[in-house]
N, C-alpha and C positions, 0 to 999 in steps of 0.2 A: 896590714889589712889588705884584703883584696880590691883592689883597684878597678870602680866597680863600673866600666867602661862597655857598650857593645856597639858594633858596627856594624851595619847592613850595606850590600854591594845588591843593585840592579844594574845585571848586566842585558840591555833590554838592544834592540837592533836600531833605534835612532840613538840612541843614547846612554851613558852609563853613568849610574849617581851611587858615590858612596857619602854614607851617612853615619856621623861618629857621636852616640847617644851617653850621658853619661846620669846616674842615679844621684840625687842629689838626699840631704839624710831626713826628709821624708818621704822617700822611695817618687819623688816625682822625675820623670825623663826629660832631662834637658839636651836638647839637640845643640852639640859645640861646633860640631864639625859639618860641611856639606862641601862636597866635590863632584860637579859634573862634565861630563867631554864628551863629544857627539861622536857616536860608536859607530868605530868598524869593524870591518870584521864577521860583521853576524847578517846572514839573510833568513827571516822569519823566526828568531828567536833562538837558531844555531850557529855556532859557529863554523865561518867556511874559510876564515883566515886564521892561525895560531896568533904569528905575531901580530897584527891590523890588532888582534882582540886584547891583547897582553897591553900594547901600547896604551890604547883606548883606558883602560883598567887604571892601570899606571899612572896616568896623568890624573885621573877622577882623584885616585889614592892621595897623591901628593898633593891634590887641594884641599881634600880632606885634611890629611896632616898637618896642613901650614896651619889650615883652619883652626884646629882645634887643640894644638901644641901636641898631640897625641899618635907614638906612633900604631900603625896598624898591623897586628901581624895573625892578626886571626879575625872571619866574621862572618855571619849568615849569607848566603848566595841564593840569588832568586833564578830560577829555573823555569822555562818554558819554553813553544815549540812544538809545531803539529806532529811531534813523535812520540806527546804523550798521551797514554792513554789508560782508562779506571777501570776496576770492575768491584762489585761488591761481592764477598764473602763470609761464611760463618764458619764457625768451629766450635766446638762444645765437649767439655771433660766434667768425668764423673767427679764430685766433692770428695776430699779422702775420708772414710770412714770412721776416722777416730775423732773429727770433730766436723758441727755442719755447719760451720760459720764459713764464709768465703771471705780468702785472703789474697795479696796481691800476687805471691807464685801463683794460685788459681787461673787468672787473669791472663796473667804473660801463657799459661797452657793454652788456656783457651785463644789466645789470640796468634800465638805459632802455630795450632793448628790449623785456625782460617787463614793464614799466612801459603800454607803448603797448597798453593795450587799450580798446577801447571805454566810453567815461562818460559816463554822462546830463550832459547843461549844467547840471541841480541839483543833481549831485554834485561833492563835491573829495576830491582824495585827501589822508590822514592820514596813514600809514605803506605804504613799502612795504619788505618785510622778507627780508631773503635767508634762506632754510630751510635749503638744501643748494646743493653744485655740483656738477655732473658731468663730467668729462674726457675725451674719446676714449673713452664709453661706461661709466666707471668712477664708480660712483655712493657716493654716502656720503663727498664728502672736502668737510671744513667749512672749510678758506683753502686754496684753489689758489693762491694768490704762489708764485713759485719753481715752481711742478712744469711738466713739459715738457709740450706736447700741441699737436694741430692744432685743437681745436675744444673752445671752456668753455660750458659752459651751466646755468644760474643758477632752481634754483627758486624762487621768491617767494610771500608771503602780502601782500594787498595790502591793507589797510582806509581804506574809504574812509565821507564822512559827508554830511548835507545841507548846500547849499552857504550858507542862509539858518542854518539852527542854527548854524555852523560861525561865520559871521561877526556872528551877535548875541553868542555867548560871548566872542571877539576883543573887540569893542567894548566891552561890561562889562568886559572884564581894563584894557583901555586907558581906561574913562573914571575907571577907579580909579588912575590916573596910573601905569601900569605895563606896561612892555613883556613880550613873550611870547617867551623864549627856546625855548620848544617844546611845541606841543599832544601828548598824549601818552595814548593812547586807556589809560581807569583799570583793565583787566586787567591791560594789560601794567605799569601802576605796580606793581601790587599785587602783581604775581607776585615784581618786581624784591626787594619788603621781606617774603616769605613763604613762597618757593618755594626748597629743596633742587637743588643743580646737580648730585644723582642723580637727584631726582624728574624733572626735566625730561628726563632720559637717558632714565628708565626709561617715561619717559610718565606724563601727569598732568593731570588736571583742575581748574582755578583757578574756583571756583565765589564769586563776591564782591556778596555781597545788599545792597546801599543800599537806603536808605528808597524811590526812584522806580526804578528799576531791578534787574535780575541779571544780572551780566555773568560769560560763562563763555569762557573761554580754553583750547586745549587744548593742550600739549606734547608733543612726544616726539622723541628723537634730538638734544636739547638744542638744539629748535627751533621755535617755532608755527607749529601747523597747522591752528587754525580757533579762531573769535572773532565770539561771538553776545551779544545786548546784547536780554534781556528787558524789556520794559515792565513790567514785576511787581515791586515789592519792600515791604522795612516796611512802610510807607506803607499797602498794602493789608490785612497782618492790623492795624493800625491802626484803618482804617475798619471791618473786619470785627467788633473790637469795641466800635466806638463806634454799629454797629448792631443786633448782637447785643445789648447791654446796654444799649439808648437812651442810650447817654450821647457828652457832647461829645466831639469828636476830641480835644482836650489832655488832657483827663481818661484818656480809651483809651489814649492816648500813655505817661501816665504809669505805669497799669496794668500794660499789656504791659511796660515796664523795670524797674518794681518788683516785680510779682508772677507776668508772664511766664514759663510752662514750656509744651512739645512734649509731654510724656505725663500725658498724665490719670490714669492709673492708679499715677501716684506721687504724688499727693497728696487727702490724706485728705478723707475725705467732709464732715467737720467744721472744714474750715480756710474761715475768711470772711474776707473783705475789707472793713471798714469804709470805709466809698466818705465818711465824714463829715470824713476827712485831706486829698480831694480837693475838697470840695463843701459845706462850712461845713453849709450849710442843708440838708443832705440826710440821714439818717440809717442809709438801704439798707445791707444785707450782700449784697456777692456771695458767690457758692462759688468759692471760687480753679479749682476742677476744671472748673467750666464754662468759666472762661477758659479756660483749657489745651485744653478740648476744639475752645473756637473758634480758636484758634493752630495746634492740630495740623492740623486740616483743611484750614488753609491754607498750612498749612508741607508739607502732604504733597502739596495740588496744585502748588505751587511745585516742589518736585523731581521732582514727573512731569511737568514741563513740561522741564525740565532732561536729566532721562533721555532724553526724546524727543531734543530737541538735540543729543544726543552721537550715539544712534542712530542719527538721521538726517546728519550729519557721515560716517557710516561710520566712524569712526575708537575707535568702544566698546570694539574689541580692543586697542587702542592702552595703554590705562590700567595698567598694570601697579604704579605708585605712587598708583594709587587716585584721590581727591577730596581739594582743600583748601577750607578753606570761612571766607571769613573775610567782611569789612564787618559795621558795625553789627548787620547780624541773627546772625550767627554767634555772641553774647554771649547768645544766650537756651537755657538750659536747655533738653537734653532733643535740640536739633536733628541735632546726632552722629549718633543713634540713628536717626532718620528719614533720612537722607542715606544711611547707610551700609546700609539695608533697602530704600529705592526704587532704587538706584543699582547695589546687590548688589557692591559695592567695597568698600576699607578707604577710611575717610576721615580727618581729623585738623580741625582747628582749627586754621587762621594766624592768627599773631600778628607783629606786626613785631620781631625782635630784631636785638642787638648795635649797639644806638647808645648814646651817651655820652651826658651833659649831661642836659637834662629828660628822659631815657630815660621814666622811669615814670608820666610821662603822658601818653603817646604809645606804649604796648605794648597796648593793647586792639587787636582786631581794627578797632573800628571806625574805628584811622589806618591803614590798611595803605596807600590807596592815597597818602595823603600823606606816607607815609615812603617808598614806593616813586618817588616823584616828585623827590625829594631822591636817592634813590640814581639812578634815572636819570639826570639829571641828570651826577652824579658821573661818570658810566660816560660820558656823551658830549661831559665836555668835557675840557680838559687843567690841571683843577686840583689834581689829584695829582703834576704831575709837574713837572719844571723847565721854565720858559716858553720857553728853545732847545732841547726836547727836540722830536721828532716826532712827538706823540702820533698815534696809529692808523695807524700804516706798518703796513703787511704785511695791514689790518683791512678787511670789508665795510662797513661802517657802515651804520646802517638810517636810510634816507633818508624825512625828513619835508620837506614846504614852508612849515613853521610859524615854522621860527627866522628863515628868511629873510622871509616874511610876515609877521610878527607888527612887523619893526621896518620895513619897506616901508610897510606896507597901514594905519601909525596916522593919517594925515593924512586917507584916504581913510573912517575910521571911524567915527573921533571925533564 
């Protein structure tokens, strides 16, 4: 029997988490395995090191492995990186004449032809994503199999990434001896382990802060409809105070996770930081407040950069379920508040729930996009179900060139 095992790898720019998921026989996902290493290798969600990245990779792998007695040789890759970017498209084919029922070859027509738009030779496509379908003019119906009509037509979200970033990530997955069942741009992971399947109805903004990046995804009619990839993230209030308070980047690093808060005005004038826990030889007090006040500053241009995006997306009327805000930076004190005042929405905190097994290390926001990698994962193959079943009859499936590349394109990489 098929060994009914998935893995999800975030290869993110502080850090890399593989995660070894395993179906237990009432299809619940039990986490056996977690392996994390603080990543090099990568500035703003690319890679600028081969080997820094393979290493980085490598060690995550092998603690996953110990973890979980499982080895790893295949698994979902999260991808992202201010080089990617979306556009939405249609295409629409006549129904064959000899019957007007629409069938899944229909679909795949109509969805290659919104597929065929114009792409720079340095770009490859990622995901292309069916939103909606229209029928003889009738809009809003989410699987046309079975209904009758002369004419289907297929709205799509297409994301697409540099063809160079694209294929140096591939090559690090593969010189870590491990094939790529599917790149998987890291909104749509994170939405998959974070996001309510009212929120997405009602419309919703996936707002997800890694240390090198903000990746913001936006929902509605239980569909994506735009997906923008900031060069902004941790990382930067990071450095902001590791210049603010002359001190090292690790040191700043440490700061911001320990003593890290968004409003100044909650903490007391008298609260110091002996910086002698971080720095032997050093004896300094900071004021916790002035951290916070150089965190806020840049937690608050961060969401006005955010705001902007959605605004200009056209789609700000959309949000009716507000903002979710999760990655790594979502875990600092105070940023709710700010989010939900730049943004003038309700906001919340995701977090990844309802998994089994090592659940409770892996419920911080900062695994979203690695548990949502694992459920994706889940969602597109057929290891929930009995292996003569037909899994995704009747289904659009969101078509990537990754599962297929990934196990083609290793000879070529390596």
């Amino acid at each position: 029997m098929q060994e009914r095992v998935i893995v999800g790898i975030d290869v993110g720019t502080t850090k890399v988490c593989a995660l070894v998921g395993e179906l237990d026989r009432d299809g619940k996902l039990n986490i056996v395995g977690v392996g994390t290493c603080p990543s090099q290798g990568l500035r703003r969600g690319v890679v600028v090191n081969i080997e820094e990245t393979v290493t980085s990779i490598t060690a995550a792998l092998d603690r996953a492995e110990r973890l979980s007695g499982k080895r790893i040789s295949a698994a979902y890759v999260g991808i992202a990186g201010s080089h990617i970017d979306s556009q939405n498209s249609k295409g629409f084919v006549a129904i064959s004449p000899n019957h007007r029922d629409i069938v899944q070859d229909d679909i795949s027509r109509a969805i290659e032809i919104a597929q065929a738009i114009a792409i720079p030779a340095n770009r490859e496509v990622i995901h292309v994503i069916p939103r909606g379908y229209v029928v003889d003019g009738q809009e809003g119906i989410k699987n046309p199999i079975g209904m009758s009509g002369f004419r289907l037509e297929v709205e799509t979200h297409i994301i697409t990434g540099a063809v160079s970033s694209i294929h140096n990530l591939i090559k690090c997955i593969h010189r870590a001896h491990v094939d790529i069942e599917d790149l998987v741009l890291e909104p749509l992971a994170s939405s998959e382990a974070v996001l309510a399947e009212g929120e997405t109805e009602l419309g919703v903004a996936l707002v997800d802060i890694g240390g090198g990046t903000t990746d913001i995804a936006i929902f509605a009619d239980g569909a994506i409809w735009q997906t923008v990839v900031l060069g902004v993230g941790g990382n930067h209030i990071t450095n902001d105070i590791a210049i603010g308070l002359r001190l090292p980047p690790a040191v700043a690093e440490e700061l911001k996770v320990m003593y890290g808060h968004c409003d100044p005005s909650s903490i007391d004038e008298d609260d110091m930081i002996d910086l002698s826990q971080f720095m032997p030889d050093c004896n300094d007090l900071v004021p916790r407040k002035l951290l916070a006040e150089i965190i806020q500053a840049r937690v608050e241009e961060l969401f006005g950069m955010v705001h902007e995006e959605i605004k200009k997306s056209g789609y700000d009327g959309l949000l009716t379920a507000g903002i979710v805000i999760t990655g790594g930076c979502a875990e600092l004190p105070g940023i709710l508040d700010i989010a939900a005042h730049t943004l003038d929405v309700p906001a919340r905190i995701g977090s990844p729930l309802g998994m089994h097994g090592l659940a409770d290390s892996i419920s911080r926001p900062a695994f979203s996009t690695a548990v949502g990698l694992l459920l994706w994962g889940l969602r597109h193959t057929s290891l929930m179900i009995d292996e003569d079943a037909n899994y995704g009859e009747g289904q659009a499936d969101i078509k990537s060139p990754f599962g297929f590349l990934g196990r083609l394109m290793r000879a070529f990489l390596s």
